[in-house]
KOLNUSE-231920 format. One line per 2 residues: number of its first residue (from 1); for each residue x, y, z of N, C-alpha, C. Coordinates in steps of 0.001 Angstrom, whole numbers. Example, Ala and Ser with C-alpha at 12.3 -4.5 7.8 and 13.67 -1.06 7.14 Angstrom:
# residues 2
1	13190/-5690/7800/12300/-4500/7800/13200/-3300/7800 | 12850/-2250/7080/13670/-1060/7140/12900/30/7870 $
***
This chain:
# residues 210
1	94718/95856/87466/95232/97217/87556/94295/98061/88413 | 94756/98893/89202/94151/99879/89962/93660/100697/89398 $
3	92522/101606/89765/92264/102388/89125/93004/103992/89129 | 92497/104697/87933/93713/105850/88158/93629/106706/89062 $
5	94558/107105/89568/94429/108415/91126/95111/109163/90563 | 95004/110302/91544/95574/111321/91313/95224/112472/90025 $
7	95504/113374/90148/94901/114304/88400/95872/114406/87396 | 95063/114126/86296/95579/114525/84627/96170/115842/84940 $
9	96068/116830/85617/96384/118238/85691/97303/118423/87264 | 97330/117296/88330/98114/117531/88967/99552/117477/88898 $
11	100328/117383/87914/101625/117507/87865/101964/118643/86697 | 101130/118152/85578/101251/119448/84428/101627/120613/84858 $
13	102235/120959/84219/102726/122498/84069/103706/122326/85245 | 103943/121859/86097/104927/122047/87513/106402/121882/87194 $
15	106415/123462/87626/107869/123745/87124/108913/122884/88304 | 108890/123139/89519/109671/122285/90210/108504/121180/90408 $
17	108161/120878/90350/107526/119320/90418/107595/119386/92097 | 107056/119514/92906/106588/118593/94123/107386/118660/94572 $
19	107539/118859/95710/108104/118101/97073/107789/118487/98158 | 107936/117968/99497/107671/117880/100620/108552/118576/101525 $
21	109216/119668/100904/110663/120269/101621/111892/119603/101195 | 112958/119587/101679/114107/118818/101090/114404/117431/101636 $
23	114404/116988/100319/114517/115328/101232/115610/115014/102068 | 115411/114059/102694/116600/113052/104103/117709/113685/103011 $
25	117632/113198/102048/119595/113499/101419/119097/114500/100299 | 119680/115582/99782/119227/116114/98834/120593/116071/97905 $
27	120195/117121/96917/121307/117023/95829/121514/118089/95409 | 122602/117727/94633/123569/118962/94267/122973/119609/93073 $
29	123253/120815/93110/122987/122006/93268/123028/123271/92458 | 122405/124006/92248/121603/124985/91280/121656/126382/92092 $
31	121744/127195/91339/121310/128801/92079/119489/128944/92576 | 120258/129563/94224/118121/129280/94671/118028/130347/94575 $
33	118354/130803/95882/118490/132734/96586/119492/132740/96898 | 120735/132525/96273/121655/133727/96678/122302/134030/95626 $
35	123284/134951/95776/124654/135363/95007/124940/134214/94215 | 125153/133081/94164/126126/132207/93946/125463/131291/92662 $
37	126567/132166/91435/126241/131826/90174/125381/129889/89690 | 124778/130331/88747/124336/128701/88609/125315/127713/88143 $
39	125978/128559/87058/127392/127669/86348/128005/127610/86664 | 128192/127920/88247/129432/127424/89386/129316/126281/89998 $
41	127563/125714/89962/127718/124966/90868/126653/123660/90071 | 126992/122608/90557/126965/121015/89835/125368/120543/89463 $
43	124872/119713/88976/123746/119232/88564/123455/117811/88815 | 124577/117378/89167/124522/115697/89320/124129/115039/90350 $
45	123093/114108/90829/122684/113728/91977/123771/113577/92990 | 124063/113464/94495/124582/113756/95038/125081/112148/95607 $
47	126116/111372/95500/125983/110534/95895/125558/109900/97286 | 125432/108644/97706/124573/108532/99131/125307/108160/99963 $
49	126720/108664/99438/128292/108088/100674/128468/110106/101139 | 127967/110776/100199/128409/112216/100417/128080/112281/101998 $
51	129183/113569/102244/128717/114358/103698/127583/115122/103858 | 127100/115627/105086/126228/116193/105220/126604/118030/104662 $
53	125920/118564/104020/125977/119677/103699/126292/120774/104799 | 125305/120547/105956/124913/121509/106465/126516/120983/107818 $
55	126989/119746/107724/127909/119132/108984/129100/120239/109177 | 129726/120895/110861/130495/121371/110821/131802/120899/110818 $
57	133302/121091/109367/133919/120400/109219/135307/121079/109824 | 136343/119821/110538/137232/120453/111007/137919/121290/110139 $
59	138657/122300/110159/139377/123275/109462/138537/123859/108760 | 137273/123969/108703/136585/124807/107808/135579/125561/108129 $
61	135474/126638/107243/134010/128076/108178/133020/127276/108303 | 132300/127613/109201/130838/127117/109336/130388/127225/108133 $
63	129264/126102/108228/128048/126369/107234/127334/127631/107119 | 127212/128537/106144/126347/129382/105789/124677/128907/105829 $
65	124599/130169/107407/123071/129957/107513/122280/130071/106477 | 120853/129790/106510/119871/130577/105803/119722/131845/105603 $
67	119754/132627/104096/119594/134169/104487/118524/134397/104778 | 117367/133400/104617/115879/133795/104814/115263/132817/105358 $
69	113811/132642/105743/112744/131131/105996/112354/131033/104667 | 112483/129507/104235/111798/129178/102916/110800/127977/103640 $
71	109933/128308/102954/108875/127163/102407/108850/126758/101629 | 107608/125495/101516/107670/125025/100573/109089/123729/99552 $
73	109187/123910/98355/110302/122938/98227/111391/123011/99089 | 111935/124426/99440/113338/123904/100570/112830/124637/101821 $
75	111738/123977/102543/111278/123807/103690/111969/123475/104843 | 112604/122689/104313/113476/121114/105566/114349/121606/105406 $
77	115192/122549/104530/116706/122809/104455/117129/123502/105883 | 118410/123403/106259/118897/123616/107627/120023/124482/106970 $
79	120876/124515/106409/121472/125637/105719/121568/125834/104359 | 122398/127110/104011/121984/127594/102440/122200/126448/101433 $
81	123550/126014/102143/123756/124604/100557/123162/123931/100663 | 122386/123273/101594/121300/122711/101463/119954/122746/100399 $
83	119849/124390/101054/119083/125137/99428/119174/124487/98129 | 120759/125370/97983/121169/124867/96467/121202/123464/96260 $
85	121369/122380/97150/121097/120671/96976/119653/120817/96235 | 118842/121211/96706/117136/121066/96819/117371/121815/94832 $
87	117365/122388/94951/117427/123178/93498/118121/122426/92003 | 119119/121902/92632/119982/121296/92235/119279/120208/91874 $
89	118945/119529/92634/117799/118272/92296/117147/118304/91240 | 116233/119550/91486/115066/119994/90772/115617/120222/89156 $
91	116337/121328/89020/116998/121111/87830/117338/120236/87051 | 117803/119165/87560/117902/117703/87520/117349/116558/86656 $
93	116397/116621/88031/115275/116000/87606/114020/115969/86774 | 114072/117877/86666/113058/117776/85572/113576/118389/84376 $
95	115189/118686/84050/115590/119049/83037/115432/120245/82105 | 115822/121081/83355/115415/122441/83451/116269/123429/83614 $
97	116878/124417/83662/117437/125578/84070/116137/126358/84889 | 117385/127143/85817/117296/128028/87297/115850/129082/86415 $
99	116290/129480/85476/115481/130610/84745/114002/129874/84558 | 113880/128595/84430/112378/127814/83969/111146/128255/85396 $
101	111780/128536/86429/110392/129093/87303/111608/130571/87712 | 112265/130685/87847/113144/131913/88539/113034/132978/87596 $
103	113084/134278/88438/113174/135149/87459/114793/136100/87731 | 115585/135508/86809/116749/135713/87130/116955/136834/86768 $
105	117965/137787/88025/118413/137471/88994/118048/137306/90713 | 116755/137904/90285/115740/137881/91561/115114/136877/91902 $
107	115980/135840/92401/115730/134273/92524/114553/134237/93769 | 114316/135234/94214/113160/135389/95263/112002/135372/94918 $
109	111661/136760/93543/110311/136994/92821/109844/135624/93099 | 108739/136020/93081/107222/134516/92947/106913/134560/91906 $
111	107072/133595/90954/105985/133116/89943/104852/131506/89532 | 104504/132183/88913/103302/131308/89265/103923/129238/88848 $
113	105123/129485/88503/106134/127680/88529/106443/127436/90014 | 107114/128383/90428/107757/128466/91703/106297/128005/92785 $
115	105057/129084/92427/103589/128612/93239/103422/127499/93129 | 103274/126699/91705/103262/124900/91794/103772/124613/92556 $
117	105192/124784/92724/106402/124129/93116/106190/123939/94536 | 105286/124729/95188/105970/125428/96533/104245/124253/96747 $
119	103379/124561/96337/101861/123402/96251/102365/122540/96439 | 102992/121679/95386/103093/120411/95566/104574/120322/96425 $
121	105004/120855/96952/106009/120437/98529/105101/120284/99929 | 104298/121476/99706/103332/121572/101319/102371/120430/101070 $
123	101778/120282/99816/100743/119651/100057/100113/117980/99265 | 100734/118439/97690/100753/116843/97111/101919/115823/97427 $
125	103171/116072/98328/104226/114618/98706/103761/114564/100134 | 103104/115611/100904/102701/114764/101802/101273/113787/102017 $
127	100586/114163/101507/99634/113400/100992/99753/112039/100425 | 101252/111835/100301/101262/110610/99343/102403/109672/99450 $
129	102598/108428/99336/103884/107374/100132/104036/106934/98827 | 105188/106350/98807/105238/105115/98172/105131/104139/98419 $
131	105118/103146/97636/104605/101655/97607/105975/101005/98755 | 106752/101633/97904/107813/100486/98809/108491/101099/99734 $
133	108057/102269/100327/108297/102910/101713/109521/104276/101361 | 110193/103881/100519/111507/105082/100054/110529/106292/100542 $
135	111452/107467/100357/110683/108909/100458/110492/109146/98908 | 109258/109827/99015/108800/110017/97569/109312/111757/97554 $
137	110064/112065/96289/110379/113303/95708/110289/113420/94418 | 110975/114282/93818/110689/115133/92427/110808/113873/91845 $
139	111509/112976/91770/112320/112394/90485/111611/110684/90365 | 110761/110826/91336/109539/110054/91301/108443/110230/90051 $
141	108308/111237/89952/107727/111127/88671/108060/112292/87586 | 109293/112688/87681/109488/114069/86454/110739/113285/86003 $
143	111521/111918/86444/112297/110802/85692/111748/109809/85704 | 110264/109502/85639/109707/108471/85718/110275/107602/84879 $
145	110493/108389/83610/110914/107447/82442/112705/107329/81892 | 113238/108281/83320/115134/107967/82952/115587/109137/82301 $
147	114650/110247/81997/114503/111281/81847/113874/113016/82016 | 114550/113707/83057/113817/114716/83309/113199/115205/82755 $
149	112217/115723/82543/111283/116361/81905/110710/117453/82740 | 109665/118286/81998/109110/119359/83421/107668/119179/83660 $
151	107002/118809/82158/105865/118649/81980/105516/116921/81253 | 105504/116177/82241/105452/114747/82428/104031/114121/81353 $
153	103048/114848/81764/101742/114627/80669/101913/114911/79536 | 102447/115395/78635/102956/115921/77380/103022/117544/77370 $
155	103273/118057/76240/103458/119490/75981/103533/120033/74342 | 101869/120214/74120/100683/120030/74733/100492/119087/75582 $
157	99367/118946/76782/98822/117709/77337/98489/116672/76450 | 98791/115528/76753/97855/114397/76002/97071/113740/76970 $
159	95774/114288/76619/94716/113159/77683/94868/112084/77432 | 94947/111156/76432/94667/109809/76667/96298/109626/77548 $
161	97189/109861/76697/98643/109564/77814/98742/110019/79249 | 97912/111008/79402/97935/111464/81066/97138/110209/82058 $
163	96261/109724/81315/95169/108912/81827/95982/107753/81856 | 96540/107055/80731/97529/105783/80827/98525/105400/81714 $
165	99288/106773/81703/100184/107173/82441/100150/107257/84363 | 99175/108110/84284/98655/107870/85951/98050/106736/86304 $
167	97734/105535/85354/96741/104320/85572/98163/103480/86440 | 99220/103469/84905/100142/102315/85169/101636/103364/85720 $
169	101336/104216/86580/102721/104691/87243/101846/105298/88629 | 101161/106564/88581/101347/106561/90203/99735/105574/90673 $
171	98884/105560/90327/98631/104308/91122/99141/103108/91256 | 99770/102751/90816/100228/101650/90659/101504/101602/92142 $
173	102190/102487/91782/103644/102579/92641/103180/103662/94085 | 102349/103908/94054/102154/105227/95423/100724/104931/96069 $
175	100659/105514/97047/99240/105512/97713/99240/106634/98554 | 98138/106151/99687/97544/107621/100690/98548/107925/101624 $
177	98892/108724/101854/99867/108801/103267/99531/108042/104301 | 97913/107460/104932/97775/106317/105394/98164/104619/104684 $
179	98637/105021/103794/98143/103504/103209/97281/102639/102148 | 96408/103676/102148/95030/103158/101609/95781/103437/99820 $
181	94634/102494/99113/95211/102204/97336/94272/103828/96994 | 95247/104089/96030/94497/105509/95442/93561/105306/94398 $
183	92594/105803/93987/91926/106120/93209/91483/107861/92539 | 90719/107533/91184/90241/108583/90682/90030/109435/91924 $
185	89048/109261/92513/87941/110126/93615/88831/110481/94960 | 90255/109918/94716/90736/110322/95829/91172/111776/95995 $
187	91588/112333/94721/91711/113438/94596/90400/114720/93480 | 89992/113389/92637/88943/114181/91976/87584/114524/92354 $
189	87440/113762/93308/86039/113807/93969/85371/112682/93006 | 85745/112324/92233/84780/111279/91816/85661/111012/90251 $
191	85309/109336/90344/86265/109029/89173/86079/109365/87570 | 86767/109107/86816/87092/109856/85369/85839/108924/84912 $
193	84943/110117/83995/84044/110109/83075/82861/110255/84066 | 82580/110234/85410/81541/110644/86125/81270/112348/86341 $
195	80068/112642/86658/79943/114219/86974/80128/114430/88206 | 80782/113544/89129/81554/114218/89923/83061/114519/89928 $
197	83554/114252/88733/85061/114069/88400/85344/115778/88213 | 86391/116314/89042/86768/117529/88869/88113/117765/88460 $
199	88510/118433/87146/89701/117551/86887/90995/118313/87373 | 90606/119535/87461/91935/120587/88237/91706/120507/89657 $
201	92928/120618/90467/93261/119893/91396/94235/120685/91866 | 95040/121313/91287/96555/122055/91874/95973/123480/92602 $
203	96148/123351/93976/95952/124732/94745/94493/124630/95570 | 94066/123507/94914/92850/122783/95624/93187/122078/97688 $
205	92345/121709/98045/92661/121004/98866/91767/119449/99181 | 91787/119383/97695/91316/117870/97466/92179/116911/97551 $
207	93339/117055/98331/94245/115599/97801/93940/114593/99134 | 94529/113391/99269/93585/112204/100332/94285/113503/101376 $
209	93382/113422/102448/93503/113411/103971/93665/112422/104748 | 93223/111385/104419/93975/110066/105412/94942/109809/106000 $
***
């Protein structure tokens, strides 16, 4: 077994869990920023025969631009339903309602879930591959276990399960965005039970650079 990478505290608490902008295909869909109620619109992954969201279809209005630039989780989105795919996901995957980082109805406000959220898109999925090349997103590790969740380490934390957990799931299945096998020190500066082990990590800019 590899040793553990990544932090006991890098996923905790993350209300949208990670991502890298919106993935190659995203999914259906949740209220982000706009008008357009949450209980109007679907929760179910999006199948991988679906059309493109953003594609212009004969007989029908264009796609609705972006009303704004987003960063962060819907980074990559090219139009609004796109958005709501990305959201939609998220909800999803970590088994959550719009209200768990949003402050509804001001789906804009910043709070400090949405700040995770928006961290680990810019900066912990790119930092990091998977083993078997797929694109790594939310549901990589907030359904690790076939079930969304929001807070994957427990709630409370459980150290010994955070530690088990990151031993035999993301080292095991992920590595550096180069390649390289992860370890403790890749993100902690030094591995668990040493005094160089630093164990918060989110908002840091300790994750591999490779």
């Amino acid at each position: 077994m590899k040793q553990l990478g990544l932090s006991v505290a890098v996923l905790v608490g993350a209300a949208l869990g990670a991502c890298g902008g919106a993935p190659e295909r995203p999914f259906l869909a949740a209220a982000a920023a706009s008008s357009v109620p949450a209980q109007e619109l679907a929760t179910a992954p999006k199948p991988a025969s679906a059309l493109d969201d953003c594609e212009q279809r004969p007989g029908q209005p264009p796609p609705e631009v972006l009303v704004r630039t987003y960063t962060g989780l819907a980074g990559k989105a090219r139009c609004q339903r796109e958005v709501y795919d990305v959201m939609g996901g998220v909800t999803h995957f970590l088994g959550v309602q719009c209200e768990y980082c949003h402050l509804v109805p001001d789906y804009k406000a910043m709070t400090h879930r949405k700040e995770i959220a928006n961290w680990m898109a810019s900066e912990l999925i790119p930092a990091l591959r998977r083993n078997d090349g797929k694109q790594l997103w939310c549901n990589d590790c907030h359904r690790a276990s076939g079930k969304g969740v929001a807070k994957i380490l427990g709630d409370p934390r459980q150290p010994a399960f955070a530690i088990e957990w990151m031993t035999t799931h993301l080292v095991e299945d992920f590595q550096t965005r180069s390649g390289a096998p992860l370890h403790c020190k890749s993100c902690h500066q030094g591995n668990v039970g040493t005094s160089q082990f630093e164990r918060k990590i989110i908002f840091t800019n300790r994750l591999p650079s490779d």
